[in-house]
C-alpha positions, -999 to +999 in steps of 0.1 A: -136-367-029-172-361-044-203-366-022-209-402-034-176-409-024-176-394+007-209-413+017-191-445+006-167-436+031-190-426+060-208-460+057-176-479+058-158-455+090-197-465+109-196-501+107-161-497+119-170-470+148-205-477+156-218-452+174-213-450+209-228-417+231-201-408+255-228-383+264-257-401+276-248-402+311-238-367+317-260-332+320-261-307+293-233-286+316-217-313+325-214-321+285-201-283+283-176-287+311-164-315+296-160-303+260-140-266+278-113-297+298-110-313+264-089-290+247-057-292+242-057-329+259-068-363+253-098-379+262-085-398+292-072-365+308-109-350+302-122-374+314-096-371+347-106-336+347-146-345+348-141-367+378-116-343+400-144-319+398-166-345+409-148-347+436-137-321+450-174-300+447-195-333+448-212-329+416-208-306+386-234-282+384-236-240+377-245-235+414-218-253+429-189-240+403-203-204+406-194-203+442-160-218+442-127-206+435-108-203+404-076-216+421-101-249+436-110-254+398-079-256+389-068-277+417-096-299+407-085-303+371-046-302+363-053-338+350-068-323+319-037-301+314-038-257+312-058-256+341-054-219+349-067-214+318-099-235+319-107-224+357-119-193+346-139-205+316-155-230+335-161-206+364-176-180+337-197-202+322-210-216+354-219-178+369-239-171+336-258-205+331-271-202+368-279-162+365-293-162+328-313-195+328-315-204+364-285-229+364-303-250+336-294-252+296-325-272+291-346-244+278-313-228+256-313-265+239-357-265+233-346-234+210-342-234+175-308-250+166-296-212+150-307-194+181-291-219+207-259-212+189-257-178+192-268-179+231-241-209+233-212-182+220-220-157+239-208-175+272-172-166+279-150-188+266-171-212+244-163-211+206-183-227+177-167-263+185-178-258+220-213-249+210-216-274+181-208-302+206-233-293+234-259-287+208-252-321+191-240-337+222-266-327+244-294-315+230-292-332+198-295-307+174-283-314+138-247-298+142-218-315+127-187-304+155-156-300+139-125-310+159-090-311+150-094-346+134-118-338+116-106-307+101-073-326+093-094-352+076-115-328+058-080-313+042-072-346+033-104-356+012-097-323-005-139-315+012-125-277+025-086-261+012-097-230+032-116-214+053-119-227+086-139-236+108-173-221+093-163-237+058-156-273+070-189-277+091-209-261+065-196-287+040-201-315+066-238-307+071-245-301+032-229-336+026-245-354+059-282-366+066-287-344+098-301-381+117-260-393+105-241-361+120-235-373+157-229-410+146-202-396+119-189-369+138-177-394+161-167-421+133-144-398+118-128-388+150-125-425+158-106-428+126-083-399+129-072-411+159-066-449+151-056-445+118-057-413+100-031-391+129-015-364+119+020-378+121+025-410+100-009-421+091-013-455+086-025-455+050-015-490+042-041-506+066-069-481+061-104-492+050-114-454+031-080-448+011-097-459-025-114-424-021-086-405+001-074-380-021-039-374+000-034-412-001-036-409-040-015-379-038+010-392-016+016-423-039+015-399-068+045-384-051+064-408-042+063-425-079+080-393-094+105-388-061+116-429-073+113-419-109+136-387-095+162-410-077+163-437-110+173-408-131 
């Protein structure tokens, strides 16, 4: 997929997913908690996660997550799945947002989008998905998150063959206006999940595969495997 292509695409994927913030009603932390519960687990269970914390500290802030347990944490949210794993990221991340900034991110986000970054990473736990979604997310800086749908999709429009994580949002942001990167950060995820999943995409119903690359491939494919069987 070239870049005309690909911005072709985008326009198409946002009238189908118009943007919708899932992060306007939450805190900066509480945007950072919530992006820790969602890995490994679907948004529903994230969301389940969010709201047992909720509950059982009556709010989610650095002071009050600081000061409880790891075991409580986790007991607060098995909905989200690995729980003793994400009790003591949360817990970490909690202790060093309320001793380094005084419980707040707001002055980590009023930095320069390359120097939030590298304060985001070096709270235990957070990697550069974490940090890319809190900056975007939250403070909207012009990061473009990259996700596990997104770095599937990436593959299949032939836009990274390797290199990670580094290599798929660099690409992203080269081939994005940076006002577009939250608004098509979250139309691709929409699409990977409706349509583009990683077992048995639904190519015949979707509205980009003129410039998917793997759709061509795949039909490609399956002309010489017939072609194959005929002989």
């Amino acid at each position: 997929m070239d870049r005309r292509a690909f911005l072709r695409t985008m326009r198409i994927l946002e009238r189908r997913h118009p943007f919708r913030d899932w992060s306007r009603a939450l805190t900066p932390f509480e945007v950072l908690v919530s992006t820790i519960l969602s890995q490994s687990t679907t948004v529903a269970n994230e969301r389940r996660g969010l709201e047992g914390l909720r509950r059982r500290f009556g709010g989610v802030t650095p002071d009050l997550l600081a000061v409880a347990s790891e075991e409580a944490i986790a007991g607060a949210i098995w909905h989200s799945g690995l729980a003793r794993q994400k009790a003591p990221r949360i817990r970490g991340v909690a202790c060093e947002v309320r001793d380094r900034w005084g419980g707040s991110l707001e002055g980590v986000l009023g930095l320069p989008t390359g120097r939030a970054r590298e304060e985001l990473l070096a709270l235990p736990g957070v990697g550069p998905k974490t940090a890319d979604v809190v900056l975007a997310m939250a403070g909207d800086h012009p990061t473009f998150p990259v996700d596990t749908h997104i770095a599937r999709i990436a593959r299949r429009w032939r836009l990274v063959d390797r290199g990670g994580y580094e290599a798929a949002r660099a690409t992203l942001e080269a081939w994005t206006p940076p006002a577009k990167r939250k608004a098509w950060h979250l139309a691709i995820i929409a699409h990977g999940r409706e349509l583009c999943t990683a077992r048995n995409p639904r190519c015949e119903v979707c509205p980009v595969r003129r410039d998917c690359d793997w759709f061509h491939r795949r039909g490609k494919e399956g002309k010489r495997t017939a072609r194959a069987t005929k002989g």
